[in-house]
mmCIF file of the N, C-alpha and C atoms, coordinates in Angstrom:
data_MODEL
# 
_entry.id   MODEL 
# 
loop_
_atom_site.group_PDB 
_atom_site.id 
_atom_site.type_symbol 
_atom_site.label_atom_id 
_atom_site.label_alt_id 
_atom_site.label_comp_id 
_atom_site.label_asym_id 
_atom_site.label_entity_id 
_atom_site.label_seq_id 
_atom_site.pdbx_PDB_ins_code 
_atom_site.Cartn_x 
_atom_site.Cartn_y 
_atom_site.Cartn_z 
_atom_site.occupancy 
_atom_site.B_iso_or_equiv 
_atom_site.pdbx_formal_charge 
_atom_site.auth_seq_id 
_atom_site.auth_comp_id 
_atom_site.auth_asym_id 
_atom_site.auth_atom_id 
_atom_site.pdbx_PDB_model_num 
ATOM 1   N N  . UNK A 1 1  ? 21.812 33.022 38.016 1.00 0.00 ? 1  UNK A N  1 
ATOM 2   C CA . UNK A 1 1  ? 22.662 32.724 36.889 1.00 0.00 ? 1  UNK A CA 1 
ATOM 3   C C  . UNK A 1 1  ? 24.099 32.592 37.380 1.00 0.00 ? 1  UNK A C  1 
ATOM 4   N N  . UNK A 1 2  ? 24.362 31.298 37.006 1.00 0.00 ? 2  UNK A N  1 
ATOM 5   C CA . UNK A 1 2  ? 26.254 31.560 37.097 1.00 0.00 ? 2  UNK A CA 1 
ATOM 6   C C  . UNK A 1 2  ? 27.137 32.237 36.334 1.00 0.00 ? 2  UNK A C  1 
ATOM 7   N N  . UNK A 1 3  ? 28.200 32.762 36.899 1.00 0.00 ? 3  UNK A N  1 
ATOM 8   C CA . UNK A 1 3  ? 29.315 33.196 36.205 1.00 0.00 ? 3  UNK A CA 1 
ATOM 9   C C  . UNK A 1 3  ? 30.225 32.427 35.923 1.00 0.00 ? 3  UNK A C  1 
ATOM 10  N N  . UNK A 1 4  ? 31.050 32.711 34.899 1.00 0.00 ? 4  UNK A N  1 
ATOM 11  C CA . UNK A 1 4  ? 32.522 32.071 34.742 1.00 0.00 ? 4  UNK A CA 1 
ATOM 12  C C  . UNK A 1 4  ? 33.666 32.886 34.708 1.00 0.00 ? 4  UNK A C  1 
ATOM 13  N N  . UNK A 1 5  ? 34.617 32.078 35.692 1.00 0.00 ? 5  UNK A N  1 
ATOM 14  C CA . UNK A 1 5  ? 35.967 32.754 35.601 1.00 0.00 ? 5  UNK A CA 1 
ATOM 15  C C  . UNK A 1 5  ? 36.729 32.604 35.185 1.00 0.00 ? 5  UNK A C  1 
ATOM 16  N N  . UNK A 1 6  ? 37.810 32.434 34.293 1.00 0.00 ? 6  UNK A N  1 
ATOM 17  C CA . UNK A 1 6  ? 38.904 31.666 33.481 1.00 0.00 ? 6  UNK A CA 1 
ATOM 18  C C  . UNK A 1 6  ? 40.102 33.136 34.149 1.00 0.00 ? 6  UNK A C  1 
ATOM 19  N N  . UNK A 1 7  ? 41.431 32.338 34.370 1.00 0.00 ? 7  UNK A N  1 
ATOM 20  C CA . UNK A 1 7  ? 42.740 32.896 34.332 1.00 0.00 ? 7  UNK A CA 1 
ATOM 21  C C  . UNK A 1 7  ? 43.554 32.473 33.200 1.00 0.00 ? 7  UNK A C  1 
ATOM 22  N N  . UNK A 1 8  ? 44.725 33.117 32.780 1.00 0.00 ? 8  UNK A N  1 
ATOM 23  C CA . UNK A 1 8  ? 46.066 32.731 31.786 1.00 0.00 ? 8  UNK A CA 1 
ATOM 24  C C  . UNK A 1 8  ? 46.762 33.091 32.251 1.00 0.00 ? 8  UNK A C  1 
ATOM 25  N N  . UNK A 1 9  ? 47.524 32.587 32.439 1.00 0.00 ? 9  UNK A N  1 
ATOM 26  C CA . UNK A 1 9  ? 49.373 32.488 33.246 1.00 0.00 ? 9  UNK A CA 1 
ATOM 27  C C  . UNK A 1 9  ? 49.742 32.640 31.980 1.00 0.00 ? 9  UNK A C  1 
ATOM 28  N N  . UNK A 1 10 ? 50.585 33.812 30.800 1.00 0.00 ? 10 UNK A N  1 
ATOM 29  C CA . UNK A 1 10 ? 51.183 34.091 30.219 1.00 0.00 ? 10 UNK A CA 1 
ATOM 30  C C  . UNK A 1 10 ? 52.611 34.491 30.141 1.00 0.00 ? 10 UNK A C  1 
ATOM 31  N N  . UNK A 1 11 ? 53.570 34.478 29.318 1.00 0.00 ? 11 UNK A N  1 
ATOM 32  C CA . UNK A 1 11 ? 54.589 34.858 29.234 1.00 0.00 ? 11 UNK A CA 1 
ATOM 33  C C  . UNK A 1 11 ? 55.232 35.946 30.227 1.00 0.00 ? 11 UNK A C  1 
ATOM 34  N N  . UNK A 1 12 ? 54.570 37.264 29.602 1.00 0.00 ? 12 UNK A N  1 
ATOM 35  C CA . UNK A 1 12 ? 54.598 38.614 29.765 1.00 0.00 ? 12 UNK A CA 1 
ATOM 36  C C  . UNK A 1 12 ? 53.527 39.052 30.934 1.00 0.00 ? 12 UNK A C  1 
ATOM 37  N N  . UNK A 1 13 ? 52.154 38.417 31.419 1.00 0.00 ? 13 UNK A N  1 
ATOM 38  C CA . UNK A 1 13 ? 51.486 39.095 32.418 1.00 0.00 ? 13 UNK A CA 1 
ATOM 39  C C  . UNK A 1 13 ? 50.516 37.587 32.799 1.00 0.00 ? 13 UNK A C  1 
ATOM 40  N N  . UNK A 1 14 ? 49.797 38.281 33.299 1.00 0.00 ? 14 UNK A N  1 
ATOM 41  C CA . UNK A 1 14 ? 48.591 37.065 33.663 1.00 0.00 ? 14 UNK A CA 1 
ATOM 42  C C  . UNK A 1 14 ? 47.286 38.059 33.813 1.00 0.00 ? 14 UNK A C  1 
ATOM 43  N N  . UNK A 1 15 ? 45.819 37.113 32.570 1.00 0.00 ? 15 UNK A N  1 
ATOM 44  C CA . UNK A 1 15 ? 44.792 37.902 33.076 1.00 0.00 ? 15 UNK A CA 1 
ATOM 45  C C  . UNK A 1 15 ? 43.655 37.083 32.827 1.00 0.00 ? 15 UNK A C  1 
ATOM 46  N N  . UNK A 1 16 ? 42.901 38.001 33.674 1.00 0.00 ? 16 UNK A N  1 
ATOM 47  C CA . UNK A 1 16 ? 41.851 36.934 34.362 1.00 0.00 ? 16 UNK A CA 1 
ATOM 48  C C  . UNK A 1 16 ? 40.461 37.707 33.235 1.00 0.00 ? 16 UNK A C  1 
ATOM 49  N N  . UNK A 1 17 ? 39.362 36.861 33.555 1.00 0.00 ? 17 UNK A N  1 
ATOM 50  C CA . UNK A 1 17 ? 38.270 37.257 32.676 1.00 0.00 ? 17 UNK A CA 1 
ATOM 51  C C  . UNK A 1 17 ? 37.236 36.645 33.115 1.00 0.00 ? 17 UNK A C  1 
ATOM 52  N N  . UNK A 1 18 ? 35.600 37.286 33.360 1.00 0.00 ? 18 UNK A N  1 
ATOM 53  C CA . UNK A 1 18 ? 34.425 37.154 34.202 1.00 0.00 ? 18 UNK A CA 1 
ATOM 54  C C  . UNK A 1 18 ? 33.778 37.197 33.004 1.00 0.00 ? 18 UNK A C  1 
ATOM 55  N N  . UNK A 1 19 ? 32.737 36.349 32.814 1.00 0.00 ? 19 UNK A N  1 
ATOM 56  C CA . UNK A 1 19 ? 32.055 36.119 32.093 1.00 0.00 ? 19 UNK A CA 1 
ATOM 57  C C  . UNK A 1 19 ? 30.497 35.762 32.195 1.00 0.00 ? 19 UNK A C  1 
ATOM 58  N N  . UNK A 1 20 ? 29.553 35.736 31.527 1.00 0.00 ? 20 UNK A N  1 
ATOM 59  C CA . UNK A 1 20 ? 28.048 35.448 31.950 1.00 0.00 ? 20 UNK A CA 1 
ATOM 60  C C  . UNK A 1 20 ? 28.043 34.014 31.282 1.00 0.00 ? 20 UNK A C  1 
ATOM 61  N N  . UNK A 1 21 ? 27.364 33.381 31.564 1.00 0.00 ? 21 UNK A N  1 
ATOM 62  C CA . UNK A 1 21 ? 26.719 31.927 30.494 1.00 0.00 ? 21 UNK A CA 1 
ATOM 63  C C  . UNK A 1 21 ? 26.920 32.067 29.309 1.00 0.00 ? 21 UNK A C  1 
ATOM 64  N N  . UNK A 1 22 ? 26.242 33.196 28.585 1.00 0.00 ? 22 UNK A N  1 
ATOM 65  C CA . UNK A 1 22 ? 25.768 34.038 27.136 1.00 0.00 ? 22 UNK A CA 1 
ATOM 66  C C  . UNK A 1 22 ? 26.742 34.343 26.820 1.00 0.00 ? 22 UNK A C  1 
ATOM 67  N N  . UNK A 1 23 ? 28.272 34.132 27.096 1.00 0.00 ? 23 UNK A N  1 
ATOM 68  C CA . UNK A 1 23 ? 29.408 34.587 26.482 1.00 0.00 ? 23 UNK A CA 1 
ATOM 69  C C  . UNK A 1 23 ? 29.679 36.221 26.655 1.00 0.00 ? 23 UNK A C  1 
ATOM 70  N N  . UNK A 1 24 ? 28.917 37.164 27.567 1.00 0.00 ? 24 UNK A N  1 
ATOM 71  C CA . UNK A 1 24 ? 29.296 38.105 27.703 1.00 0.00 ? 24 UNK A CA 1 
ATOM 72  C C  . UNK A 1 24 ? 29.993 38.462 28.872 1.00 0.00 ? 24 UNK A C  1 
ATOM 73  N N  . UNK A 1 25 ? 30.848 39.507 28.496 1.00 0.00 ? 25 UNK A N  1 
ATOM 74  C CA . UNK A 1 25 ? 32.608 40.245 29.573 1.00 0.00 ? 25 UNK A CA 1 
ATOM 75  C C  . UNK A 1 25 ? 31.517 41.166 30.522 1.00 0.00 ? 25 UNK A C  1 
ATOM 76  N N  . UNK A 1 26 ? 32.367 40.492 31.629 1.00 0.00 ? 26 UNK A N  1 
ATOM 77  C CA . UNK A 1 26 ? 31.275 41.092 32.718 1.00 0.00 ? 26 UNK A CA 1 
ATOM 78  C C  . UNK A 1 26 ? 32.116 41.939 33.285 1.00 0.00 ? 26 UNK A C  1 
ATOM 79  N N  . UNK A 1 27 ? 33.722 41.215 33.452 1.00 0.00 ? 27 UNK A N  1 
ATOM 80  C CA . UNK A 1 27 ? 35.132 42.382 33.863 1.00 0.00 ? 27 UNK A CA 1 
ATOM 81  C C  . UNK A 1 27 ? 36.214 41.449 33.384 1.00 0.00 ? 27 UNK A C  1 
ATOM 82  N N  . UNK A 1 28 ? 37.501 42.330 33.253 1.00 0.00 ? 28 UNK A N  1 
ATOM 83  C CA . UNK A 1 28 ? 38.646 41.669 33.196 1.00 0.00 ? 28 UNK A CA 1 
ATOM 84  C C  . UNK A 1 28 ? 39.646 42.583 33.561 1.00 0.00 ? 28 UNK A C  1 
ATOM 85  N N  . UNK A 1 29 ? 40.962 41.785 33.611 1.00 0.00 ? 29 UNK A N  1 
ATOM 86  C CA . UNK A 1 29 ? 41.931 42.548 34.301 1.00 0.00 ? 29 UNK A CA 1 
ATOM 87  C C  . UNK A 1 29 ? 43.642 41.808 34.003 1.00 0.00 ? 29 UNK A C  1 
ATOM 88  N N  . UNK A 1 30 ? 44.407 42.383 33.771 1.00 0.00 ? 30 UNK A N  1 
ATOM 89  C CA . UNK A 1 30 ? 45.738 42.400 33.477 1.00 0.00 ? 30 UNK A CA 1 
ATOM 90  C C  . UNK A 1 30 ? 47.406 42.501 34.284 1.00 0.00 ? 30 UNK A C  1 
ATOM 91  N N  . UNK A 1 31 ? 48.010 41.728 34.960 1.00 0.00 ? 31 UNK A N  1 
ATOM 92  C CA . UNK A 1 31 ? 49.185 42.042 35.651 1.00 0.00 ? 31 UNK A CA 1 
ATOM 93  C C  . UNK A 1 31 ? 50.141 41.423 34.395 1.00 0.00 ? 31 UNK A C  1 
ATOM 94  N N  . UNK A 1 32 ? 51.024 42.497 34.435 1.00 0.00 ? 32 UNK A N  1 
ATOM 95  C CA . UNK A 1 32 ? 51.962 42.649 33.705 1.00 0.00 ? 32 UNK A CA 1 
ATOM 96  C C  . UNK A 1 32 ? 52.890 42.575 34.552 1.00 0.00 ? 32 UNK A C  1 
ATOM 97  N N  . UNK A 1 33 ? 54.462 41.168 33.589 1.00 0.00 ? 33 UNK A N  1 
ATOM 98  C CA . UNK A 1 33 ? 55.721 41.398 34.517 1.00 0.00 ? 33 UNK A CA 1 
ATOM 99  C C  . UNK A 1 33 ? 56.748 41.137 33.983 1.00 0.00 ? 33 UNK A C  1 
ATOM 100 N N  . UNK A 1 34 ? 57.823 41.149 34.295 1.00 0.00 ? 34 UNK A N  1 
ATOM 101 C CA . UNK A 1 34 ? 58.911 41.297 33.505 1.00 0.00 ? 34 UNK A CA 1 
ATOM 102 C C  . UNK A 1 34 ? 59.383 39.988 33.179 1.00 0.00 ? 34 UNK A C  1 
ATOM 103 N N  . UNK A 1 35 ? 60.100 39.261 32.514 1.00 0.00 ? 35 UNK A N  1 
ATOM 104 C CA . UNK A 1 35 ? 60.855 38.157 32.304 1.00 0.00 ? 35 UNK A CA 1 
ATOM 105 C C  . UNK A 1 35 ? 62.312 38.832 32.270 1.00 0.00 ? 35 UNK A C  1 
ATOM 106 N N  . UNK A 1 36 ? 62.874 37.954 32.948 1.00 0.00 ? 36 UNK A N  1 
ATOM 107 C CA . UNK A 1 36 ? 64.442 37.715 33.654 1.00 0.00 ? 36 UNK A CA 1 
ATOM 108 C C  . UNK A 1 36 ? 65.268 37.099 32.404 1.00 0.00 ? 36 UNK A C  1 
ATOM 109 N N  . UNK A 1 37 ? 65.892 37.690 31.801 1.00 0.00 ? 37 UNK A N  1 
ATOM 110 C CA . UNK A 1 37 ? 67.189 37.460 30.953 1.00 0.00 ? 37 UNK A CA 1 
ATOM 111 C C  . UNK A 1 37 ? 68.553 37.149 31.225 1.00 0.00 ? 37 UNK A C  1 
ATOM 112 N N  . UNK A 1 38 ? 69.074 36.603 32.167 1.00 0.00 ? 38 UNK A N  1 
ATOM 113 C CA . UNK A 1 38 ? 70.262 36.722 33.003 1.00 0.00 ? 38 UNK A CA 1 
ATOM 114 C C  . UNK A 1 38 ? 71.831 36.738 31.374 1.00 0.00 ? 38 UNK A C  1 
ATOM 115 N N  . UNK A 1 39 ? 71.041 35.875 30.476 1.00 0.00 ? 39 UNK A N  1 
ATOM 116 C CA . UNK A 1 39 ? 71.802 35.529 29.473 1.00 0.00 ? 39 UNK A CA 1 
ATOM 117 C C  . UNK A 1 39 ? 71.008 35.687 27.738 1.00 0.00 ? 39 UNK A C  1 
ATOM 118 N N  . UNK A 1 40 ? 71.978 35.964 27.153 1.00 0.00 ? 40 UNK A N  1 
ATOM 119 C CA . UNK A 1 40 ? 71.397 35.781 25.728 1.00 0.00 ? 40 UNK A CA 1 
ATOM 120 C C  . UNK A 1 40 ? 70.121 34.244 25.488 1.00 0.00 ? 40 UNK A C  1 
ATOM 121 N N  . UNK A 1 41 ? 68.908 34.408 25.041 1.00 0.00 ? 41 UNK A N  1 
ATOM 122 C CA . UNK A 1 41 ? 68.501 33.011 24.484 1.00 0.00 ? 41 UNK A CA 1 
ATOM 123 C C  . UNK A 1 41 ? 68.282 32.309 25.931 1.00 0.00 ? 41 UNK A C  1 
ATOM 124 N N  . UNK A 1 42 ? 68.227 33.412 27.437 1.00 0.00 ? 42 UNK A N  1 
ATOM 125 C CA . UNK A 1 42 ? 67.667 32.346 28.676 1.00 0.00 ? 42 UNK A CA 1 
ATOM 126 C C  . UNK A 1 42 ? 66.559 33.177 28.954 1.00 0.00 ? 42 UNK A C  1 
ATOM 127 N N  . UNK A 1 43 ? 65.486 32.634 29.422 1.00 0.00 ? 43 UNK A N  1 
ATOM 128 C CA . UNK A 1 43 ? 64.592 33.409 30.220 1.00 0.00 ? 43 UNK A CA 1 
ATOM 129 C C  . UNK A 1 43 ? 64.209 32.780 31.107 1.00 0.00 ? 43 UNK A C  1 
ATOM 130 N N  . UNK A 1 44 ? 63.804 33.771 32.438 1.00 0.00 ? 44 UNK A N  1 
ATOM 131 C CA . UNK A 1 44 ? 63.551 33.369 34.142 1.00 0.00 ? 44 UNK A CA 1 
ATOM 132 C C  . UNK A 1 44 ? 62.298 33.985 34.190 1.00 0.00 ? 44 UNK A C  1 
ATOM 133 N N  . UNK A 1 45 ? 61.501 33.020 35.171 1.00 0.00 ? 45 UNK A N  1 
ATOM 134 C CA . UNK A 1 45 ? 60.762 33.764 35.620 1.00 0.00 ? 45 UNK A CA 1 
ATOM 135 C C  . UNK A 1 45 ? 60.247 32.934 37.241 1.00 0.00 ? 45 UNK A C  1 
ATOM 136 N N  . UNK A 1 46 ? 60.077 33.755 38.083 1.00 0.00 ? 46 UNK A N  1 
ATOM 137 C CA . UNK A 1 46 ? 59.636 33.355 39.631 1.00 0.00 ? 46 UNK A CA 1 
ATOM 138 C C  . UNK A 1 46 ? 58.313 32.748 39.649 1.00 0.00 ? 46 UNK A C  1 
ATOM 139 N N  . UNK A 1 47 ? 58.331 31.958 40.308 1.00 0.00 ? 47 UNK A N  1 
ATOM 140 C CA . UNK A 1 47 ? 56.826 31.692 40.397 1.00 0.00 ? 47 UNK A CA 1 
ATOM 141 C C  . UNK A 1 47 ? 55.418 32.397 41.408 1.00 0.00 ? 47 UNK A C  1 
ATOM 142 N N  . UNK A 1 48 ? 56.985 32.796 42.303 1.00 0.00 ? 48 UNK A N  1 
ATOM 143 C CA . UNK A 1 48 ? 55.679 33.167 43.473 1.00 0.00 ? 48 UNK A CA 1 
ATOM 144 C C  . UNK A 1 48 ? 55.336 34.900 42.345 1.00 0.00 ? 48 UNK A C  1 
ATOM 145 N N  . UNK A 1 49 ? 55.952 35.435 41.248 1.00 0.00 ? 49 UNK A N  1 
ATOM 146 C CA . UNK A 1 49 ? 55.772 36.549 40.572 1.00 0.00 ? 49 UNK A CA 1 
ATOM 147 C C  . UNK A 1 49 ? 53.924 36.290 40.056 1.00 0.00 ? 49 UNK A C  1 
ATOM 148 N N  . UNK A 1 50 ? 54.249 34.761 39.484 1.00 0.00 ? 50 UNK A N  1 
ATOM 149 C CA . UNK A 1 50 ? 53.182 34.462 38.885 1.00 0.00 ? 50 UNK A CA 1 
ATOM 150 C C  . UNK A 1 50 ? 51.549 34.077 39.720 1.00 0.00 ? 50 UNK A C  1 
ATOM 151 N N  . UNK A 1 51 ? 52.343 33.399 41.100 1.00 0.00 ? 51 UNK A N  1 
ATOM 152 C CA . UNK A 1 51 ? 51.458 33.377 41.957 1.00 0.00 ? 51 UNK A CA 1 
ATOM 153 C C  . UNK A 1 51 ? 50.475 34.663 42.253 1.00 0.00 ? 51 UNK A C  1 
ATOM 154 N N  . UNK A 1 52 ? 51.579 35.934 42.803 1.00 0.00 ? 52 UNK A N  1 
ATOM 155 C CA . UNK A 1 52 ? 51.153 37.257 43.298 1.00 0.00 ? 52 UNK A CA 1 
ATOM 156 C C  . UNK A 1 52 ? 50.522 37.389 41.986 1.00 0.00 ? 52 UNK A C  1 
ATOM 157 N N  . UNK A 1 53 ? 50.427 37.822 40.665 1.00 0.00 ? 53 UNK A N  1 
ATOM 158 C CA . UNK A 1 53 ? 49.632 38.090 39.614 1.00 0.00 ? 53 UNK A CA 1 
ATOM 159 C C  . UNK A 1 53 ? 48.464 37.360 39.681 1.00 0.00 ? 53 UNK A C  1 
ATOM 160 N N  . UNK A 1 54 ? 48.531 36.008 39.795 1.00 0.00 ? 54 UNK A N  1 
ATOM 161 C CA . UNK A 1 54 ? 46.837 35.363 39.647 1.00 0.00 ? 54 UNK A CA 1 
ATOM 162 C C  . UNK A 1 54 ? 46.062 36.119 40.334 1.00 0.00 ? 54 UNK A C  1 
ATOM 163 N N  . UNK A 1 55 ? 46.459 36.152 42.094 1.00 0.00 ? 55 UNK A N  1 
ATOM 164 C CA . UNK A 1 55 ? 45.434 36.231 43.369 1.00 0.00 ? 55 UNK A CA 1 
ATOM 165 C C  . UNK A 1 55 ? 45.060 37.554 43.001 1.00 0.00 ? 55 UNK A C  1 
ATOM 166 N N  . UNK A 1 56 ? 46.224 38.991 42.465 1.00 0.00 ? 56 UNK A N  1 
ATOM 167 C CA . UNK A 1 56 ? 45.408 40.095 42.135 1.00 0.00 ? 56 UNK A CA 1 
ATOM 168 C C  . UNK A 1 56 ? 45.216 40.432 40.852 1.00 0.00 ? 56 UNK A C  1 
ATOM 169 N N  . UNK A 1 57 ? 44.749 39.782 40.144 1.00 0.00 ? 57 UNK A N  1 
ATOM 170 C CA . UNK A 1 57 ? 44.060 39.514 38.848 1.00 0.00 ? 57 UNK A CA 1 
ATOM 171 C C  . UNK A 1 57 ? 42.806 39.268 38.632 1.00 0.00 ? 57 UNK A C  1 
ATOM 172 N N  . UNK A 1 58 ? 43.013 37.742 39.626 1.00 0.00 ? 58 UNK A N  1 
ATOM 173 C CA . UNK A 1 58 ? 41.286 37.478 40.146 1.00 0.00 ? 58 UNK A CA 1 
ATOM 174 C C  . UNK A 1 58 ? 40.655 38.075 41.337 1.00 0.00 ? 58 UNK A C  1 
ATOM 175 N N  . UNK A 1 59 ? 41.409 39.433 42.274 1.00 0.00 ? 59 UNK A N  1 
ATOM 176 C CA . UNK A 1 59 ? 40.600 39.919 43.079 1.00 0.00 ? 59 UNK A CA 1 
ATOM 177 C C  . UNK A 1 59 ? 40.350 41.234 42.294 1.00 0.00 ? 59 UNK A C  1 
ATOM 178 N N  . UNK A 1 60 ? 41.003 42.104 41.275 1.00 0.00 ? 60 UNK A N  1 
ATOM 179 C CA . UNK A 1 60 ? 40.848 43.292 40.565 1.00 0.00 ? 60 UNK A CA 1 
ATOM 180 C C  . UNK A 1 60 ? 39.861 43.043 39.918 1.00 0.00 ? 60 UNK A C  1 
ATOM 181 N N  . UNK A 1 61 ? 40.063 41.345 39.234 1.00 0.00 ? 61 UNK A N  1 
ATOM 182 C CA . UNK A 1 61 ? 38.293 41.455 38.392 1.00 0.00 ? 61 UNK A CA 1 
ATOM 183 C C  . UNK A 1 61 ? 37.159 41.541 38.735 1.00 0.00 ? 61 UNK A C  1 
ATOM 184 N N  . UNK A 1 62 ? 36.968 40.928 39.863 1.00 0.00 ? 62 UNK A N  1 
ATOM 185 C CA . UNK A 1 62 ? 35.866 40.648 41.536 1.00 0.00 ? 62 UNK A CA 1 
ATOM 186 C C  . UNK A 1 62 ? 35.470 41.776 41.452 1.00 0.00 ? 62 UNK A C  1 
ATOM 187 N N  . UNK A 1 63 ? 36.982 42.648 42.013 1.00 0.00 ? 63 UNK A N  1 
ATOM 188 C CA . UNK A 1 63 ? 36.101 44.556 42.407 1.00 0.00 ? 63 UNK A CA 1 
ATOM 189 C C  . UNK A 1 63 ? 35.209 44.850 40.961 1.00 0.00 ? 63 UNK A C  1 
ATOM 190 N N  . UNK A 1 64 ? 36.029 45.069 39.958 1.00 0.00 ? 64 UNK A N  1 
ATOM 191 C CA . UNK A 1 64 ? 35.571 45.836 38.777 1.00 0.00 ? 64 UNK A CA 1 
ATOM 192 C C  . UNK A 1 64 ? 34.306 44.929 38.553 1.00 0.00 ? 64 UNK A C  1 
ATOM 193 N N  . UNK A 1 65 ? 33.755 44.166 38.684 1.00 0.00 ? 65 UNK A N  1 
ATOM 194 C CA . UNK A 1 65 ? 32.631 43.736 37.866 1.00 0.00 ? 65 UNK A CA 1 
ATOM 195 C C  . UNK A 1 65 ? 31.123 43.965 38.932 1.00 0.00 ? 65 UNK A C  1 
ATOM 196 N N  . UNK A 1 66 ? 31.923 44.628 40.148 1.00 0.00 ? 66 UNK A N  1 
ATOM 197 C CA . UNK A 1 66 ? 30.754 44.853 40.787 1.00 0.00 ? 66 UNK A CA 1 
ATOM 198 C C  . UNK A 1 66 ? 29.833 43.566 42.070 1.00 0.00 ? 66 UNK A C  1 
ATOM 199 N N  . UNK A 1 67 ? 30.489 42.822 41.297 1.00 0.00 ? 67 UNK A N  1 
ATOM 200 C CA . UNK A 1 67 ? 29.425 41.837 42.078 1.00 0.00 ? 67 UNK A CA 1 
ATOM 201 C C  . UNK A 1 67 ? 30.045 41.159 43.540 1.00 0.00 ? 67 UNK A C  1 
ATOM 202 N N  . UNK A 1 68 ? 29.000 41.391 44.701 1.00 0.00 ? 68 UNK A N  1 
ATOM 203 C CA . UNK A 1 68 ? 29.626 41.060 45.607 1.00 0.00 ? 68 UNK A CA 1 
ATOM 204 C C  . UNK A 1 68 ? 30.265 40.301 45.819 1.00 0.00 ? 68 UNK A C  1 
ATOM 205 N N  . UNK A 1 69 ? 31.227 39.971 47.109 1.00 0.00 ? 69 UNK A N  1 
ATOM 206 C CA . UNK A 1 69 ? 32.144 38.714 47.750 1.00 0.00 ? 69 UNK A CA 1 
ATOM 207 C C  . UNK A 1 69 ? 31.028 38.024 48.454 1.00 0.00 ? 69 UNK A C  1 
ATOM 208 N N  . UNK A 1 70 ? 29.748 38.431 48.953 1.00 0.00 ? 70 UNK A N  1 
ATOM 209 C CA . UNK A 1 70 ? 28.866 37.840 49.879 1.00 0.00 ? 70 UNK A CA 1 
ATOM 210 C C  . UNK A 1 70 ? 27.368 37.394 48.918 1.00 0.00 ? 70 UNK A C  1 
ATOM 211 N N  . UNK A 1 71 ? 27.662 37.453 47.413 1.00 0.00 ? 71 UNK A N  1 
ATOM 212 C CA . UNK A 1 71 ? 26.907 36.637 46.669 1.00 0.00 ? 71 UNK A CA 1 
ATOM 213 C C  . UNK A 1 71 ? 26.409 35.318 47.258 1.00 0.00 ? 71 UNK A C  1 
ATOM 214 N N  . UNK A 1 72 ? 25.077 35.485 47.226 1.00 0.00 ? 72 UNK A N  1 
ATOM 215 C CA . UNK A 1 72 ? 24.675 33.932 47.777 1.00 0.00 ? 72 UNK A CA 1 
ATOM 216 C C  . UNK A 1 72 ? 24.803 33.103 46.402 1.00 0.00 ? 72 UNK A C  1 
ATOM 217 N N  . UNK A 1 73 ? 25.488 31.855 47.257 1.00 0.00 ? 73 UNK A N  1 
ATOM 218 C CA . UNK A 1 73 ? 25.736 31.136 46.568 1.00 0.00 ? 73 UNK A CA 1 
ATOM 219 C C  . UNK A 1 73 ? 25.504 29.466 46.633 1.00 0.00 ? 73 UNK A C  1 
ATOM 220 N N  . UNK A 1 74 ? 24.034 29.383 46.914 1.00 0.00 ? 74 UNK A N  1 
ATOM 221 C CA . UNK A 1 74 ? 23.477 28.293 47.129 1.00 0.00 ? 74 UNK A CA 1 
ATOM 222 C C  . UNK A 1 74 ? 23.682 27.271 46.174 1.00 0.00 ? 74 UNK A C  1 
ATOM 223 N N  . UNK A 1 75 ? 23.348 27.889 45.069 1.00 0.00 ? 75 UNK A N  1 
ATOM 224 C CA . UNK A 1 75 ? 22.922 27.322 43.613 1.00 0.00 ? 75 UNK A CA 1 
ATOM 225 C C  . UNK A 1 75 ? 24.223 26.690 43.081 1.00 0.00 ? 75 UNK A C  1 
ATOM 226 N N  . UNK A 1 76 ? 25.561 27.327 43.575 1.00 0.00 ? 76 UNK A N  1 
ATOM 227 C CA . UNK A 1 76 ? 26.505 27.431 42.776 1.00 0.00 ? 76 UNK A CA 1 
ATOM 228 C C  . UNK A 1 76 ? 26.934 25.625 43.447 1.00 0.00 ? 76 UNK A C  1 
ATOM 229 N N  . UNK A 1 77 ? 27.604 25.276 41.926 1.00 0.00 ? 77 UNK A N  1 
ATOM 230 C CA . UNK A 1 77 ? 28.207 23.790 42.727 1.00 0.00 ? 77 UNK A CA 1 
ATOM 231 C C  . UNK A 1 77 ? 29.653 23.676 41.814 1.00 0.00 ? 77 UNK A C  1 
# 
């Protein structure tokens, strides 16, 4: 059976979510970060902030859901 992975690059954090076919949460996971105000009515934000959030977003969900990195993955296309 395949899984699905979906990420969101959000405002405030970025989080990722593992899923089965059947619509069921297999794991998920949350990085939270700040937005940069330098001025009234401006907001900043880095990208490589957003970068570093994806990669451990989608490796925190990996661990938590249990399922190996060495999943065979013949099937998968």
């Amino acid at each position: 059976m395949n899984d699905l992975l979906g990420t969101e690059i959000g405002t405030s954090g970025t989080k990722t979510v593992l899923m089965d076919t059947e619509g069921h949460l297999i794991a998920q996971d949350l990085q939270e970060y700040d937005i940069i105000t330098p001025r009234p009515l401006w907001a900043e934000q880095w990208p490589d902030v957003w970068l570093d959030a994806t990669k451990a977003s989608i490796r925190n969900t990996g661990q938590k859901s249990g399922i190996s990195k060495e999943k065979d993955c013949r099937d998968c296309n």
